[in-house]
C-alpha positions in Angstrom: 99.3 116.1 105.2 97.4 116.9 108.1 99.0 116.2 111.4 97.1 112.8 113.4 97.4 112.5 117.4 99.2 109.0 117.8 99.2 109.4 121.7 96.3 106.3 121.7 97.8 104.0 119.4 99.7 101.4 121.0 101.4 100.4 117.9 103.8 103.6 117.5 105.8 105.6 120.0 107.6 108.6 119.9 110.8 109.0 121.6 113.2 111.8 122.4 116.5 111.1 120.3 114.9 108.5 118.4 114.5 109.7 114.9 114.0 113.1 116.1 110.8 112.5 118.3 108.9 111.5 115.7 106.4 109.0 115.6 107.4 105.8 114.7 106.2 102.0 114.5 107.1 100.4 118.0 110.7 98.9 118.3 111.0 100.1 114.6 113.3 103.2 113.1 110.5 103.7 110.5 108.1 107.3 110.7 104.7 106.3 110.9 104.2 109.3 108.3 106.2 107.7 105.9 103.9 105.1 105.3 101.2 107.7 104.4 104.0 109.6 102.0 104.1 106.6 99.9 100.9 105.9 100.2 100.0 109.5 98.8 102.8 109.3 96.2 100.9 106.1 94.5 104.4 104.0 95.8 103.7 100.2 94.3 103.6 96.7 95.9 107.5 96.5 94.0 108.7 100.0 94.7 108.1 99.2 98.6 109.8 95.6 98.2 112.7 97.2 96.7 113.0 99.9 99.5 112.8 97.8 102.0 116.1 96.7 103.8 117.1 93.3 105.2 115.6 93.0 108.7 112.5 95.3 107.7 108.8 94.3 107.3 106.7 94.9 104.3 102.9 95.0 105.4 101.1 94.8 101.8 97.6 95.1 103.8 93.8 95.9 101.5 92.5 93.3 98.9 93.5 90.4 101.2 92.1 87.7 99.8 90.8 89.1 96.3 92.6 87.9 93.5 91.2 90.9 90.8 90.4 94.6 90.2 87.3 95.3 89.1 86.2 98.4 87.0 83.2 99.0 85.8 82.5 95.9 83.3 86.0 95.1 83.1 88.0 92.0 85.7 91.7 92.6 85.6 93.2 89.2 87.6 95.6 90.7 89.8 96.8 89.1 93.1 99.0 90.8 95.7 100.5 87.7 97.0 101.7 86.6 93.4 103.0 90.2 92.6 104.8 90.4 95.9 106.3 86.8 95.6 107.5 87.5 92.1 109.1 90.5 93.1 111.1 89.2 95.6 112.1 86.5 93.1 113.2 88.8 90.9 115.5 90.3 94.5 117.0 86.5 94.7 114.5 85.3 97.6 113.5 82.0 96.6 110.2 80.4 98.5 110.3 77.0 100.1 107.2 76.1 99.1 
């Protein structure tokens, strides 16, 4: 992966002693090159969710408000919301809605 200059993004910092300098979301533990790592690896909505500690945010960000795939000729209804929710049912979170 090739290496990006964070210095302008106000959303990350890097910080001696602080998981080793790297670069990291603000206020957060977690390597900004992480993300890309899973992102690269093909890491799913549920794999995240499950890696995902209490305390941490999961950012599912993309299709927004879409609620298919489309390929081609072919519509595949698929919602991120609804998988996300459904994992973390699955996890023991319950909704209050």
């Amino acid at each position: 992966m090739a290496t990006l200059d964070w210095s302008q993004c106000s959303a990350v910092e890097s910080v001696p002693g602080k998981v080793s300098g790297a670069w990291v979301f603000k206020d957060t533990r977690m390597p900004v090159a992480l993300v890309f790592e899973n992102l690269e690896a093909g890491a799913t909505i549920d794999e995240i969710i499950r890696l995902a500690k209490p305390g941490d945010t999961v950012l599912i960000a993309g299709k927004g408000h879409e609620t298919c795939q489309e390929f081609e000729d072919t519509v595949i209804p698929f919602d991120d919301r609804i998988h996300a929710r459904e994992t973390l049912e699955t996890l023991g979170w319950r909704s209050d809605d």
